[in-house]
C-alpha positions, 0 to 999 in steps of 0.5 A: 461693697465687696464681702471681703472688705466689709469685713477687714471694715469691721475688724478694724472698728471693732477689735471685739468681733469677728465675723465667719465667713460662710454663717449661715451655711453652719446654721445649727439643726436642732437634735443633731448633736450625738447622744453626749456629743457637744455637751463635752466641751473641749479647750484647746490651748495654743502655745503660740511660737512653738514650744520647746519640748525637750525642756517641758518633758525632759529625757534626763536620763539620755546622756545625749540631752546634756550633751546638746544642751550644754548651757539650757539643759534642764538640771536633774536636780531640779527636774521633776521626775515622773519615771525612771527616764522621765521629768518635768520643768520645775515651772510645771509643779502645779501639775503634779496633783493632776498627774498623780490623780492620773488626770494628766496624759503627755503625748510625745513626739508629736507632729506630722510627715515632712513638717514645715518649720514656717509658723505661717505654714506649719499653724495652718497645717494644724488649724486645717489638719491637712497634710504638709503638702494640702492647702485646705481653707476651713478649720478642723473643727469648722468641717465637725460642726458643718457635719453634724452641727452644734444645737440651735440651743447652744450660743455659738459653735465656739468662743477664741480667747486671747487672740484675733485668730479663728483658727481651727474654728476659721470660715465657717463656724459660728463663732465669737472672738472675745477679746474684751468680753466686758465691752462687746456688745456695746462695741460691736453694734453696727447700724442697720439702716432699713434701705442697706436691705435694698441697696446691698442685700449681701450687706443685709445679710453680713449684718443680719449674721452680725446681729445673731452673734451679738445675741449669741455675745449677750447671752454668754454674759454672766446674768445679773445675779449670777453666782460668782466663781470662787476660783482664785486666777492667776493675773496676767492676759492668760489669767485673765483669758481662762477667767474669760473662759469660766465666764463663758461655762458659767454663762451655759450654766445659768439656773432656770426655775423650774416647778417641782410640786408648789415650790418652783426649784433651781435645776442647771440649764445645760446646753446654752454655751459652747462646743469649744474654747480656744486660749492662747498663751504666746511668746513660745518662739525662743531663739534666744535666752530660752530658760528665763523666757520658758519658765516664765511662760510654763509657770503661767500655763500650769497657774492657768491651767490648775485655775480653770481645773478648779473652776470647771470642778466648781461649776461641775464640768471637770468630768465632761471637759476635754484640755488639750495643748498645741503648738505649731512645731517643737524645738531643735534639739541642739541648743543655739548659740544664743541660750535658745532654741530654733524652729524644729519639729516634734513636741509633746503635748499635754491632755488634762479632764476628769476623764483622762486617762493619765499617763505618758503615750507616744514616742519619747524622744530618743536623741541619737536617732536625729534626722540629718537637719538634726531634728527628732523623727515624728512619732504621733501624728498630730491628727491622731489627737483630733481623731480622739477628740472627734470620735471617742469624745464628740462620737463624730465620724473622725474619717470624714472630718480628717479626710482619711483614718487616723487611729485615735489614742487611748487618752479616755475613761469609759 
């Protein structure tokens, strides 16, 4: 039996579990990791189709806005005003104790050169982080974690949440698809029987593979006693995920005894979970009837994201927590003729943690300067956001990982 379709096999009997292609490549060594490195855990949260970013962070003192989007145009009124020329969807409220707090940094205008408007092509560009015209087969953060490793202590390199997708953790990284954690793993056992080791030994091997990441699974569990969550979450499959996502922080931090003269105490157990949660909010592909479709989905994104806030601040990771939004493209700036939006190029995107550095970077939009399909130009390359998380916030070698230098932003708290 070919690799390849051994696991198309185990995809399609178990929704739970997907296996990466080159494991025991990434097999983690111990003490690899830099001083803080992937104790700073990163999330990254995919606005799936593309959202519109004219609407998220509106230019409301361009009289251009108004002008391209005559029937979708955010009202001034309504906007939540961040500066002088600068608002927010009324949707994103929840976020401004965040913003005020200056925990919250909006990156505009990002997106790469000669961007590709096909949400196939242009989510690849950004999983692989390569260029417009460079086809590469691991994820970005699949070619981190094979550079300097995750420690062998961690369950895994990863965990993808709300989705079958590997994404920026595809061939290679040790990772777990959770998408009904409560069953994995019940549903995602294979039998091993003992000749299979004879008769296929590749076979052995994906199985053995297997087994490592249902231990792994079984280890990111909420142990039976362990303290509940006090955060309330939102209700929804993105409620649920970031609920998901928690549990998984939670499980890195289960207490071990430890004995401190005659009295055994309780000391957090760092380092047993993961580098990197990847969520997914979809349905960000608005073509047509934009403003009810986008608020609803803004609305769930800052529930979301002010519940995971709240937890990581409970379990004491919001000082060591790195959010971060990202989408495949943007949306052209002149509205369509059915309320919504097409595919277009740049988009800003959010970046929230107790050591953020809050603020607006990057290029705003300036709307009388549209490129001749009527798209804004790209101000930030989107790889300047993975050089800030591979160099500033994991001490990584960015240049390597990204296959040349990218500047990274000044998004950090020392």
């Amino acid at each position: 039996m070919k690799r390849r379709s051994f696991l198309s096999m185990s995809a399609a009997a178990s929704a739970t579990l997907w296996l990466p292609r080159a494991f025991g490549a990434q097999m983690a060594a111990p003490g690899a990791s830099p001083a803080r490195g992937y104790d700073n855990l990163l999330i990254l949260v995919e606005l799936k189709g593309g959202n519109d970013g004219l609407n998220t962070v509106i230019p409301f003192a361009d009289p251009a806005y108004y002008q391209l989007r005559k029937n979708i145009g955010i009202k001034r009124e309504q906007a939540i005003q961040l500066d002088e020329r600068t608002a927010l969807h009324p949707s994103l409220q929840l976020l401004m104790p965040l913003w005020r707090g200056q925990q919250l940094a909006i990156v505009q205008g990002v997106s790469y050169a000669q961007p590709n408007l096909s949400h196939f092509r242009s989510i690849e560009i950004w999983d692989t982080a390569s260029r417009s015209d460079q086809y590469l087969r691991e994820g970005w953060l699949t070619r981190a974690f094979a550079q300097t490793p995750v420690p062998a202590g961690f369950a895994a390199d990863g965990v993808v949440i709300g989705s079958a997708e590997m994404g920026p953790l595809a061939n290679g990284a040790r990772a777990i698809a959770l998408v009904n954690p409560a069953q994995f793993v019940k549903a995602s056992r294979l039998a091993k029987p003992v000749s299979v080791r004879e008769r296929n030994p590749e076979l052995a091997h994906i199985l053995d593979v297997e087994n490592d990441i249902v231990k792994a699974a079984d280890r990111l569990r909420p142990a039976q006693g362990q303290a509940q969550l006090k955060t309330v979450f939102p209700g929804g499959a993105f409620g649920s995920s970031i609920k998901t996502a928690m549990q998984v922080v939670a499980a890195g931090e289960a207490p071990k005894k430890v004995s401190s003269g005659n009295a055994p105490q309780e000391q957090p157990k760092r380092g047993q979970g993961v580098a990197v949660i990847r969520l997914t909010l979809n349905g960000f592909d608005t073509h047509q009837n934009q403003p009810g479709q986008q608020a609803a989905l803004l609305k769930q994104l800052a529930e979301g994201l002010m519940s995971m806030k709240s937890a990581l601040v409970e379990l004491g990771r919001w000082d060591d927590t790195l959010v971060m939004t990202y989408a495949e493209f943007g949306r052209r700036p002149r509205e369509n003729q059915s309320n919504g939006t097409d595919h277009g190029t740049v988009a800003p995107h959010f970046v929230m943690g107790g050591r953020v550095r809050g603020g607006l970077y990057g290029v705003p939009p300036v709307l009388a300067r549209l490129d001749g399909n009527g798209n804004l130009p790209v101000g930030v390359d989107f790889r300047q956001l993975y050089a800030t998380v591979l160099g500033p916030w994991w001490g990584l070698d960015a240049s390597t990982i990204l296959q040349q230098r990218f500047e990274p932003l000044p998004l950090l708290r020392v």
